[in-house]
C-alpha positions, -999 to +999 in steps of 0.1 A: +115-424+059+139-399+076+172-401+050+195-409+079+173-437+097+170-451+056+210-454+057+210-467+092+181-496+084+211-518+064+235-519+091+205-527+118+193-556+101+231-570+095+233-573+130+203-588+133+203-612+110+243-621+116+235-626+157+206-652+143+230-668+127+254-673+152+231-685+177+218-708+148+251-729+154+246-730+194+208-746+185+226-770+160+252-782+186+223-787+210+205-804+183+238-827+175+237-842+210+206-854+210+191-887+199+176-876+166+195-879+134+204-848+116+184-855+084+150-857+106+157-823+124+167-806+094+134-818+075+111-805+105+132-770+108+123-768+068+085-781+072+079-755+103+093-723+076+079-736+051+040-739+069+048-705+082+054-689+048+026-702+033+003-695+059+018-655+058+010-659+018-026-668+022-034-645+050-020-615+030-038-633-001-004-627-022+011-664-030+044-672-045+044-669-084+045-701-104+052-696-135+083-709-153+107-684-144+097-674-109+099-709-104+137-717-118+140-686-095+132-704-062+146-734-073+177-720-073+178-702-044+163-734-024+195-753-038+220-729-033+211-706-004+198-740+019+195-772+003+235-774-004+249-757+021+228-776+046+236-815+034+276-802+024+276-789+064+259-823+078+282-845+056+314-829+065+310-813+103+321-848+118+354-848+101+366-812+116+360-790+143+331-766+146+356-735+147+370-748+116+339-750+098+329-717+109+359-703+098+352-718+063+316-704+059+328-669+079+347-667+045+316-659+023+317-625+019+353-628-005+337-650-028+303-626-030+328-599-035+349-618-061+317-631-075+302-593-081+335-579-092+335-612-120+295-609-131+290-572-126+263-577-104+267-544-084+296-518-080+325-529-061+344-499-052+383-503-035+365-490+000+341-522-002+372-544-010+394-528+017+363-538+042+362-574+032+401-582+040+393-563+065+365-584+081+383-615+061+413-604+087+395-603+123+374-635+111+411-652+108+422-637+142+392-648+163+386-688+148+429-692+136+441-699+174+414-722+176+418-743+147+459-742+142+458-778+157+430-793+130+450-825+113+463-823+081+443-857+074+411-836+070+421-816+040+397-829+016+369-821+036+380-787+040+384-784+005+351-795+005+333-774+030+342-748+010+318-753-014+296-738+015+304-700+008+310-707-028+277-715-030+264-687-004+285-663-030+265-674-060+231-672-039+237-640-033+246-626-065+220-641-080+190-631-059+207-596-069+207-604-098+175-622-108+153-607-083+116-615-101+092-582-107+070-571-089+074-600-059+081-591-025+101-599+004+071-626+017+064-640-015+100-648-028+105-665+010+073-686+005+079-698-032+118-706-020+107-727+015+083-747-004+106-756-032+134-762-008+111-785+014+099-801-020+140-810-030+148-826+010+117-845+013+127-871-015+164-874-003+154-876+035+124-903+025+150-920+001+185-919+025+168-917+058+145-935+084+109-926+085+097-893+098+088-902+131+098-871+151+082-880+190+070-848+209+054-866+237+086-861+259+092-827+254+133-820+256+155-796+250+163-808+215+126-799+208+128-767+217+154-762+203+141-772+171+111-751+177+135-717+181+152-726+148+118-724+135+108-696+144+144-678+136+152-689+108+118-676+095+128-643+111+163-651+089+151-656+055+125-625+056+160-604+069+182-620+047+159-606+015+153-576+026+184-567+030+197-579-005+170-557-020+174-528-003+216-530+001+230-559-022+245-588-023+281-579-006+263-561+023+240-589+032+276-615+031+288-594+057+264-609+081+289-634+082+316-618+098+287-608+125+281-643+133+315-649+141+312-620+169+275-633+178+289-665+181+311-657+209+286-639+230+259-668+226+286-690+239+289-670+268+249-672+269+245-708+268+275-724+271+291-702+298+323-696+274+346-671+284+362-651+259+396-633+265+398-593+252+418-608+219+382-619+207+368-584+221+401-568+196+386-591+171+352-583+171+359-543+168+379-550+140+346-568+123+327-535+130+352-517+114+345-540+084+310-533+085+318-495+083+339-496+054+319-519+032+279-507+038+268-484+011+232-480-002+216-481-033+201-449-046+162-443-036+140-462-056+163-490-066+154-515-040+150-547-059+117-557-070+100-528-053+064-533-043+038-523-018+027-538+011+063-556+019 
C-alpha cells in the first residue's frame, strides 16, 4: 500500500464510521416513536449482526475462537462496548433530552485518553491531548446551547449516563490492549455478536414481553430496524479495524464525528436547519481529528493476519 494512502486509511474510516453513528441516533428516534418497545428492537438489531457474522465466519470457514481466553475476550467487549452502553442508554434517555445524552456519550474520547495515559495502553503524546480538548471543546459548543435549559432534577441520571463513555473508554483500551493472536477483524466481530446476543436474550426473555416482532405490515420502524442491521454490521467491522490499525484514542474520536454527522442527518431526515455556529463547530472537530491521528509503525497492526 502506497505510504501516504496507509496514513490516510485511519482518518477515512473515522469518518465513516462516526457518520454511522450519527445517523444511528436518527434510526433510534424513528425506532422510539413507534409501537414496539425498546428491548424487542434492540434484541432483533443484535440477532440480525449476530446471523450476519456468523454466516461471514462459515463462508470464509474461519469461526470465532472458543477457548477460555478468546472467550473472556468477547465477553467483555459484548458487555462493555454494547451490552451496557445499550440498556444504561434505554434506561436513562426518558429522563433527559437526546442532545444531552449525546453530549454525555460525545465525551468518550477524554476518558479513552485518560484511560491510556492511566494503563499505558499506547503513547499519549501533548499533540494527542491538545486534539481531545480540542474536539472535547467544539462537542461543548455545538450540543451546550441546546441543553443549557435541561432541569437540575435530572442530575442523577446524568451522573448515570455517564457510565456510557466510561465504559466506551475501557472497551477501547482493552481491545488495544487484549487483542487475541492471530484473530482477525471478522472473527473477533463474530465471537463478540454472539456472546453479546447470548447476555440480552436472558434479560429481554426474563424483563420483557415475548418476541413477537410482526413484519406482515411493513412500516417505517422496520426498515428502520433493517438499516441498523445492516450498519451497525458495517460499524463493528470499522470500529476493529480501526483500533488495530490506529488505537484506541483514534477510534474514540469517531465520536466527535457523530456530533457533526448528526447535524447533517438531521438535515437529511428531519429537515433540521443548522445555523453557521454548528458549521464553526464542526471545523473545529476536524481540527481535532488532525491534531490527534497518528499511526502505528508498519507491522504493528494488532493481531495481524491474512485474509482480513
Amino acid at each position: 500500500m502506497n505510504p501516504s494512502a496507509g496514513r490516510l486509511l485511519p482518518v477515512f474510516l473515522v469518518f465513516v464510521l462516526g457518520s454511522l453513528w450519527g445517523l444511528h441516533f436518527s434510526l433510534i428516534k424513528i425506532c422510539s416513536e413507534s409501537d414496539l418497545p425498546p428491548p424487542l428492537i434492540t434484541v432483533m438489531t443484535t440477532l440480525g449482526v449476530s446471523v450476519v457474522y456468523v454466516g461471514v465466519a462459515i463462508a470464509r470457514g474461519r469461526y470465532p475462537r472458543f477457548a477460555r481466553a478468546p472467550l473472556s475476550f468477547y465477553a467483555l467487549c459484548a458487555l462493555l462496548g454494547y451490552v451496557l452502553p445499550i440498556f444504561i442508554e434505554l434506561f436513562v434517555a426518558r429522563h433527559m433530552a437526546a442532545g444531552l445524552l449525546t453530549l454525555i456519550v460525545s465525551t468518550t474520547p477524554i476518558f479513552t485518553l485518560g484511560i491510556a495515559l492511566v494503563s499505558k495502553t499506547e503513547a499519549v503524546s501533548p499533540k494527542r491531548m491538545l486534539g481531545v480538548a480540542v474536539g472535547a471543546v467544539a462537542a461543548a459548543m455545538i450540543l451546550l446551547p441546546r441543553t443549557l435549559g435541561a432541569s437540575a432534577a435530572i442530575l442523577e441520571w446524568v451522573l448515570l449516563a455517564f457510565l456510557v463513555p466510561v465504559s466506551f473508554g475501557i472497551f477501547h483500551n482493552y481491545v488495544a490492549r487484549a487483542w487475541p493472536k492471530g484473530l482477525d477483524t471478522w472473527q473477533v466481530g463474530a465471537g463478540q455478536m454472539t456472546m453479546a446476543l447470548a447476555m440480552m436474550l436472558p434479560l429481554y426473555i426474563g424483563f420483557s414481553d415475548p418476541l413477537t416482532p410482526d413484519f406482515g405490515n411493513w412500516r417505517d420502524v422496520h426498515w428502520a430496524i433493517a438499516a441498523m442491521i445492516v450498519f451497525a454490521v458495517i460499524e463493528v467491522y470499522l470500529y476493529f479495524t480501526i483500533i488495530r490499525i490506529a488505537g484506541a484514542v483514534v477510534v474514540s474520536l469517531s465520536n466527535f464525528v457523530t456530533i457533526a454527522a448528526g447535524v447533517v442527518w438531521g438535515m437529511l431526515i428531519f429537515n433540521e436547519q443548522p445555523g453557521w455556529w454548528d458549521w464553526v463547530c464542526v471545523a473545529i472537530l476536524m481540527l481535532s481529528l488532525a491534531l490527534v491521528i497518528e499511526f502505528r509503525r508498519r507491522g504493528e497492526a494488532l493481531g495481524e493476519v491474512g485474509g482480513d
